[in-house]
VOPAGU-2260 file (C-alpha; in pm, 1 decimal, decimal comma):
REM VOPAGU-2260
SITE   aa  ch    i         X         Y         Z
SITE  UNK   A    0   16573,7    9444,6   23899,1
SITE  UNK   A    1   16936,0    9458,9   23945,0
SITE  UNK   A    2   17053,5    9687,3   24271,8
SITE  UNK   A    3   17278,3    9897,1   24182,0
SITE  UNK   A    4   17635,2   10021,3   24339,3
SITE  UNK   A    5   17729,4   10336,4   24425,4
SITE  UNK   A    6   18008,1   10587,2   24505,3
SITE  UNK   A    7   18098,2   10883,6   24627,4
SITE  UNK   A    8   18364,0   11045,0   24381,6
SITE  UNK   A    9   18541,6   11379,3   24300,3
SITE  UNK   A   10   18613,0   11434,3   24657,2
SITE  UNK   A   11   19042,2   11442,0   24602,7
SITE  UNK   A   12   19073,3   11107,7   24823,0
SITE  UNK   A   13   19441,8   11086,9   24811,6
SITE  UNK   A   14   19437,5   10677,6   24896,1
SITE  UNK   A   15   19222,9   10615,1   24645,6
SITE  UNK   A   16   19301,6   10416,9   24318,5
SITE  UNK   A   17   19034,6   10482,2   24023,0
SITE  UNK   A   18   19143,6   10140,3   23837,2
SITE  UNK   A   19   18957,1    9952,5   24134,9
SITE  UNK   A   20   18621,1   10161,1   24066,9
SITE  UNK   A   21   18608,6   10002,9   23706,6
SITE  UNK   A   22   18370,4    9707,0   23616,1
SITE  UNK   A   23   18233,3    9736,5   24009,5
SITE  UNK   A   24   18078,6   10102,6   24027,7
SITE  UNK   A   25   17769,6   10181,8   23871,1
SITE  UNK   A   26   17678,1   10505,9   24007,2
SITE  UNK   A   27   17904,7   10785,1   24047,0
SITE  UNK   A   28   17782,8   11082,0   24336,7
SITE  UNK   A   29   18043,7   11370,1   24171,6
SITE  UNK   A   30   18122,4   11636,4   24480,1
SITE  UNK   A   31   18041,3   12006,5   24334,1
SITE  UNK   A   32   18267,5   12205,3   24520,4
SITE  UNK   A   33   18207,2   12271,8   24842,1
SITE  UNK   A   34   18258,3   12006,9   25083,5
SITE  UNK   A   35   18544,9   11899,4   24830,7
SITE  UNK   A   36   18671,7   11961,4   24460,1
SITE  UNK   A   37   18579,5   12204,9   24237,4
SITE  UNK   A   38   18526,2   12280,6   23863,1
SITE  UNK   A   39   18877,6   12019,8   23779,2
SITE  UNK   A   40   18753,0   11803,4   23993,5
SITE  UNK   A   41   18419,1   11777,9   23877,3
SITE  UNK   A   42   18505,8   11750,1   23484,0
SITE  UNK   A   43   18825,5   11501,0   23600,0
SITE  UNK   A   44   18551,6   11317,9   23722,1
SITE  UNK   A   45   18292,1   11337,9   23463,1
SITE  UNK   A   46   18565,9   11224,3   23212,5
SITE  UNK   A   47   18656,1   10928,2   23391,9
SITE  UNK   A   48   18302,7   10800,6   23448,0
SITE  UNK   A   49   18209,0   10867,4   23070,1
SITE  UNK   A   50   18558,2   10677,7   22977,4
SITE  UNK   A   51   18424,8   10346,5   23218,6
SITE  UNK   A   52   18039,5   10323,7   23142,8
SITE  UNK   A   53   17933,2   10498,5   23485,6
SITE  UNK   A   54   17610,9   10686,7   23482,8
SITE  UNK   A   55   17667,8   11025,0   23714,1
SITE  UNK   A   56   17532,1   11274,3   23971,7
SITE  UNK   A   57   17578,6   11563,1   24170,5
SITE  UNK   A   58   17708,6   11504,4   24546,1
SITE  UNK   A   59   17596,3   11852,0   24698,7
SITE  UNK   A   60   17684,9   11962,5   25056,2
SITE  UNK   A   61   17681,8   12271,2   25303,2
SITE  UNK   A   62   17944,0   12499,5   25246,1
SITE  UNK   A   63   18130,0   12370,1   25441,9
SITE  UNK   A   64   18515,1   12232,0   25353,9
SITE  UNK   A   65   18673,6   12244,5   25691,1
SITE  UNK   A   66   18498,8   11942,9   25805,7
SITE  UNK   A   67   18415,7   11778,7   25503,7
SITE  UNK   A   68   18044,5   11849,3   25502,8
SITE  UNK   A   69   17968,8   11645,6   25789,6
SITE  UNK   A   70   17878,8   11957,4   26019,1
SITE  UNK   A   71   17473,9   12018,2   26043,9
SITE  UNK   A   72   17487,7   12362,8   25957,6
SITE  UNK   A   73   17096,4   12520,9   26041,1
SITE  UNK   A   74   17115,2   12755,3   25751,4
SITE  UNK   A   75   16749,1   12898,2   25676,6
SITE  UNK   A   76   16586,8   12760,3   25385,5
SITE  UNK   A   77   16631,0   13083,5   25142,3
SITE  UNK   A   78   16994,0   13032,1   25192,5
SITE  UNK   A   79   17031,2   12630,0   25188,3
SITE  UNK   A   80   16864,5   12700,3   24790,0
SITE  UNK   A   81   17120,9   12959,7   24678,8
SITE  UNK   A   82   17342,3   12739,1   24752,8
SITE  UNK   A   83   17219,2   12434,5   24641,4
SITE  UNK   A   84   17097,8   12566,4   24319,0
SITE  UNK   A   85   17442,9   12698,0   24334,7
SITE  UNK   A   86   17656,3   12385,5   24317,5
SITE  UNK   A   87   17361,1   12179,4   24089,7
SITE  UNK   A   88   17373,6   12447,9   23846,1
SITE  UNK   A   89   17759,5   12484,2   23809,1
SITE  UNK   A   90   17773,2   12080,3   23789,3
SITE  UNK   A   91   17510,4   12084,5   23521,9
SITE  UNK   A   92   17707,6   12335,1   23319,8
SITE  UNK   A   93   18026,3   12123,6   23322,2
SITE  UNK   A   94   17820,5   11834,2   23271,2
SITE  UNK   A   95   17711,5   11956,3   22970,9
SITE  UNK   A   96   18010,5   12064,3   22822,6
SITE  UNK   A   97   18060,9   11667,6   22820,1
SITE  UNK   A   98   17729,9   11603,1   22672,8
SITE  UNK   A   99   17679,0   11373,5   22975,2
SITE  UNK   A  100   17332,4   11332,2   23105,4
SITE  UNK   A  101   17286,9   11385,8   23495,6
SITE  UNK   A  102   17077,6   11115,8   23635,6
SITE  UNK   A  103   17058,6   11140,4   24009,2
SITE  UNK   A  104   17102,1   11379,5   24263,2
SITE  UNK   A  105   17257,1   11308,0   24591,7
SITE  UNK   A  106   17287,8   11514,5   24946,9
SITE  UNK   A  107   17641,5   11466,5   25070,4
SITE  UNK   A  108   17735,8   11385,6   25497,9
SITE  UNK   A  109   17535,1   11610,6   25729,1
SITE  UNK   A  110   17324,6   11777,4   25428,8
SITE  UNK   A  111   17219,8   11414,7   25315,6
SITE  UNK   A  112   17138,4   11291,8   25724,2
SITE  UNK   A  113   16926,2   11642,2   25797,5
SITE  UNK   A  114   16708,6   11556,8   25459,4
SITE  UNK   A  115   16624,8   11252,4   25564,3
SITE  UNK   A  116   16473,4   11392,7   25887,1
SITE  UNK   A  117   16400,1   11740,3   25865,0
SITE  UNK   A  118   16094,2   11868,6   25659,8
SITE  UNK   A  119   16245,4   12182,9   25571,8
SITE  UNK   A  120   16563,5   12099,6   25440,4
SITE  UNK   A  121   16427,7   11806,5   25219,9
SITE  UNK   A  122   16173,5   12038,5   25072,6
SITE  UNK   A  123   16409,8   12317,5   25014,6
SITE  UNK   A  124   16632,4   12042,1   24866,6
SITE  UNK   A  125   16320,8   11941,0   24595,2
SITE  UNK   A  126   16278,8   12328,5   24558,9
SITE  UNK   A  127   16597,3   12355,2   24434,0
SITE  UNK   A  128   16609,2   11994,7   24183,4
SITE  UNK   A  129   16305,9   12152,6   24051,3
SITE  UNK   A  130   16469,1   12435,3   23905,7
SITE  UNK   A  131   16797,8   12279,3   23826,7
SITE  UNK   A  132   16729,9   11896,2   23793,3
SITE  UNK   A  133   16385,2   11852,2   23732,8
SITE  UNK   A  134   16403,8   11531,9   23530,3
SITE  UNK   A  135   16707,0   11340,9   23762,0
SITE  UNK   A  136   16614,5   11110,8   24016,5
SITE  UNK   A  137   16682,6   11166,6   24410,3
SITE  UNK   A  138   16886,8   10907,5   24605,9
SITE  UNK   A  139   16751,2   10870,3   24930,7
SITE  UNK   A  140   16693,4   10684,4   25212,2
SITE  UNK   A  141   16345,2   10476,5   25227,5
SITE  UNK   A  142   16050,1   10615,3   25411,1
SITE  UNK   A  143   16311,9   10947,7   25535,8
SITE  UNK   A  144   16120,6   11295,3   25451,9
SITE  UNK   A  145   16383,0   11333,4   25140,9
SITE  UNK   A  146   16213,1   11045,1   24971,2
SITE  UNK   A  147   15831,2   11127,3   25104,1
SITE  UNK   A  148   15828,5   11502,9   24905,0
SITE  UNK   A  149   16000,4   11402,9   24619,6
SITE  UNK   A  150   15783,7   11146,0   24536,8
SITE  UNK   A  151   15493,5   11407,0   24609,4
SITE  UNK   A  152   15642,9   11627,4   24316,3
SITE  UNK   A  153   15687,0   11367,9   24101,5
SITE  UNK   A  154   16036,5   11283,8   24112,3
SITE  UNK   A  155   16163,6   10945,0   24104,7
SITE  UNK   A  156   16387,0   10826,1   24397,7
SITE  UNK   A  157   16600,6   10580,5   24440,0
SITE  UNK   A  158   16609,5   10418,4   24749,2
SITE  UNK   A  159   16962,6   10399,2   24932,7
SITE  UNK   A  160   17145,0   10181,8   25138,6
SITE  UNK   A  161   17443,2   10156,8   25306,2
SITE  UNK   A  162   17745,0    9891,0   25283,1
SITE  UNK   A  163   18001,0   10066,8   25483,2
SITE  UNK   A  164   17761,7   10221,8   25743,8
SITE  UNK   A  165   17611,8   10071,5   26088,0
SITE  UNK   A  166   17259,0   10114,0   26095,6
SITE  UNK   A  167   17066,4   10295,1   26404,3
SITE  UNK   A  168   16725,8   10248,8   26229,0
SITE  UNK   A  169   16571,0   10287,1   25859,8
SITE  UNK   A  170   16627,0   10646,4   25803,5
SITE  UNK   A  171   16937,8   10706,7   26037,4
SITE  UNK   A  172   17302,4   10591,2   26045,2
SITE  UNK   A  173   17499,2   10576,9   26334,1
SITE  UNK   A  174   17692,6   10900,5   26380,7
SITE  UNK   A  175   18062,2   10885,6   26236,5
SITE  UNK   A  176   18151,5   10986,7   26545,1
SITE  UNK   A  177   18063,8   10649,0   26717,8
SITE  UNK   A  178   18365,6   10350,8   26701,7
SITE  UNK   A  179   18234,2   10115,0   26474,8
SITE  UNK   A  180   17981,5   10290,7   26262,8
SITE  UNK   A  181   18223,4   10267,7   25947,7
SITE  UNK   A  182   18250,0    9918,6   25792,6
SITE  UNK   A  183   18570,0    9869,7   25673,4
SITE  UNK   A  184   18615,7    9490,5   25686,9
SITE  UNK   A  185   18546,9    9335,5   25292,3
SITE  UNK   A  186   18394,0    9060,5   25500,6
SITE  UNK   A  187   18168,5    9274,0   25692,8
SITE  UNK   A  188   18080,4    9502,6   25363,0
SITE  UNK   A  189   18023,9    9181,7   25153,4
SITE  UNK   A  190   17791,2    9061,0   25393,9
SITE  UNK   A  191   17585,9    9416,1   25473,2
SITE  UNK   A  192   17527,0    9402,7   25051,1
SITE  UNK   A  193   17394,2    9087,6   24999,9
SITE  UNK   A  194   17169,3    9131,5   25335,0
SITE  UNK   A  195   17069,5    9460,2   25168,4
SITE  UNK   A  196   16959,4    9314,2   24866,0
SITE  UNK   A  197   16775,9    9060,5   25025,1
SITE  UNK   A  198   16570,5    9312,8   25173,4
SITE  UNK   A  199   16745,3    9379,0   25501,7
SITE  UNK   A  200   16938,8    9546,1   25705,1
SITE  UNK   A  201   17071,0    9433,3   26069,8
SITE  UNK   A  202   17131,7    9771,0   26298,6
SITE  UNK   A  203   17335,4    9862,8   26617,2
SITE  UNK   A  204   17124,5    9619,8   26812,3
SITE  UNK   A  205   17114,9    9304,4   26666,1
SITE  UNK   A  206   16783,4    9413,1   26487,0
SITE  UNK   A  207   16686,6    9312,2   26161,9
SITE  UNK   A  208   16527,6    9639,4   25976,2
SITE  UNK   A  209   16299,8    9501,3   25647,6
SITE  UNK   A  210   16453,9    9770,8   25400,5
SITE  UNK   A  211   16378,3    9743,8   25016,5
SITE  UNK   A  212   16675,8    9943,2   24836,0
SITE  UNK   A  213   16788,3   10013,3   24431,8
SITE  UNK   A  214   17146,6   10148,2   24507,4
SITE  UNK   A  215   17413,6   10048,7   24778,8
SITE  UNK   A  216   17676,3   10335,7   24824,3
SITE  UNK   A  217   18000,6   10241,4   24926,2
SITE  UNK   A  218   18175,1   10556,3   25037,7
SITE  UNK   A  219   18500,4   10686,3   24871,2
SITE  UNK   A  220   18631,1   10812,6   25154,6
SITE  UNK   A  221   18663,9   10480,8   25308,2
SITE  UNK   A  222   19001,3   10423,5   25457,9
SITE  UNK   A  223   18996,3   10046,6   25310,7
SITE  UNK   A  224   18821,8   10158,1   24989,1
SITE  UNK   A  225   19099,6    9981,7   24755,9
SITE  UNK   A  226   19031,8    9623,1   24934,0
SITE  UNK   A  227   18651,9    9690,1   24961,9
SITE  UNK   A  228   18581,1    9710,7   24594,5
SITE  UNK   A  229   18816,5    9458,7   24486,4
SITE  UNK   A  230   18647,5    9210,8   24728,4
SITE  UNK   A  231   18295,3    9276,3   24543,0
């Protein structure tokens, strides 16, 4: 089976240049408002995938725009739904305006790295698919609590990696934070996705992590994004 690639999109990344996405994106994660865009955004976005063969999902986050989503915001579960279903349901809406089919479902930043180790938020996370998306598949990260309950409802996921991101073990990234934790050399990225679809992964140690995956994300945001995807 082919292993797909993925992006991040929608999210107003100013350096950016769409033409490079074409022929080398399969997967588009569409932000739905609140970590970025918003209802332009997401039908800009919609169009353009639709236009170039991509098949599309919703990127939710926190509410939170001042720092791009990548706060942990400990929001109880009753309130993470709202505004998930939120955000799935306003994307849907657009999405069918287009009559194009939402396939996958994808936590953005800190939302996406809490679901992969936090029971609650990846079951409030299935809660809300269930109403919204229950037919679309879940990106997420192998063996992370994300992937564990939404196979348990019956949902299919499909298991993520990362070409851009260091590794600290199967289910966590090193924090953006860190120096070094964003790829950003085409050599280094090149190399992370063919390790990744030969079943591996090596992390900030020198380790090598056995890690089976169906989509790589690159992320949009990526200050070398341009050079990244034309090097694939």
């Amino acid at each position: 089976m082919k292993v797909a690639i993925n992006m991040d999109f929608g999210e107003q990344i100013a350096h950016l240049d769409e033409s490079s996405m074409v022929g080398k994106v399969d997967q588009c994660s569409i932000a739905c408002g609140y970590h970025a865009g918003d209802g332009t955004t997401i039908f800009n976005a919609l169009k353009f995938c639709q236009e170039n063969d991509v098949s599309i999902g919703a990127h939710p986050s926190y509410p939170d725009r001042s720092n791009f989503g990548r706060e942990i915001m400990h929001l109880p579960p009753k309130e993470l739904l709202c505004h998930l279903i939120y955000q799935l349901a306003a994307f849907k809406s657009i999405a069918k305006f287009i009559r194009m089919p939402v396939l996958h479902v994808k936590l953005h930043g800190a939302l996406y790295n809490e679901a992969m180790l936090n029971e609650a938020v990846a079951k409030t996370t299935i809660e809300a698919m269930e109403m919204v998306f229950p037919n679309a598949a879940i990106m997420a990260m192998a063996d992370s609590a994300l992937a564990f309950y939404g196979m348990q409802k019956g949902f299919d996921v499909w298991k993520e990696g990362f070409a851009d991101r260091l590794y600290e073990s199967a289910t966590k990234l090193v924090p953006r934070s860190v120096a070094g934790s964003l790829l950003t050399s085409p050599d280094e990225v090149k190399r992370q996705i063919e390790n990744l679809k030969s079943g591996f992964v090596i992390d900030n140690q020198d380790h090598v992590i056995n890690l089976a995956v169906d989509t790589i994300c690159i992320h949009g945001d990526n200050p070398n994004i341009n050079n990244l995807l034309a090097a694939l």
